[in-house]
N, C-alpha and C positions, 0 to 999 in steps of 0.2 A: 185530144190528139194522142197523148203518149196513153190513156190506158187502154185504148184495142191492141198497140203493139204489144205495152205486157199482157197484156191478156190472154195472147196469142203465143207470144213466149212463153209464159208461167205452162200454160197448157200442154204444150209440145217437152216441157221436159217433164211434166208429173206423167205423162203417159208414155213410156219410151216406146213400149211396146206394138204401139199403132206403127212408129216413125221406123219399128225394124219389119214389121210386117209390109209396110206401103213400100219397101226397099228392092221385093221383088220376093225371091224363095220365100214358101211358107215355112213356118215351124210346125214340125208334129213332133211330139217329143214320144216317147217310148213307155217300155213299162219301168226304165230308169230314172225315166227325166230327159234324158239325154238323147239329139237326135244326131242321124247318120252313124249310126251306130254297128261294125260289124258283126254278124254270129258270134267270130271269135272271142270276139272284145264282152260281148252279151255274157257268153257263156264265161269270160273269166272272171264277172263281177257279180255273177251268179255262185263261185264259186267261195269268191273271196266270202263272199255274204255271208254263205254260209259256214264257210270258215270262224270269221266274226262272231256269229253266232252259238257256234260250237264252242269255242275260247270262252265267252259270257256265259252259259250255262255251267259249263266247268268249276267256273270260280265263284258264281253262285252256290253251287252246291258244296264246296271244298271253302265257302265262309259260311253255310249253313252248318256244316259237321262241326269246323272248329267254334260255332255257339253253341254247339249241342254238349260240346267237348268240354267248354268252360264253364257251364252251365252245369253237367254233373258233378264235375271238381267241386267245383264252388258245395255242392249243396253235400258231398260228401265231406267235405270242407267241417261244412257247417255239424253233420253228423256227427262228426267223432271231435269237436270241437271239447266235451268234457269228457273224456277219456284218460 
């Protein structure tokens, strides 16, 4: 007797997803993820993004020079080490 109730509980919380879908609105999510989403709101997380992305390139390249940097030190370093 008590294991079809948990069985039937256990079930209903590992899949939440069925209990929000059977709730009524469906979900379509976007090319964010996220649904109900305005143009406005689209386009400002489109922007951020690439904002984001621009900032991480930056500093990509600006700790590639400074290993490029420490890198010749070093080995000019090393050159004139017996001078």
């Amino acid at each position: 007797m008590i294991f079809p109730f948990s069985f039937v509980f256990a079930t209903s919380l590992s899949n939440p997803v069925d209990s929000v879908l059977d709730e009524g609105e469906p979900i379509v999510p976007d090319a964010f993820g996220s649904s109900n989403i305005s143009p406005k709101e689209r386009a400002e997380k489109k922007r951020k993004a690439e904002e984001r992305k621009k900032r991480r390139q930056e500093q990509m390249a600006r700790e590639r020079r400074n290993r490029l940097k420490k890198s010749a030190r070093s080995r000019y370093k090393k050159s004139t080490r017996g001078r």
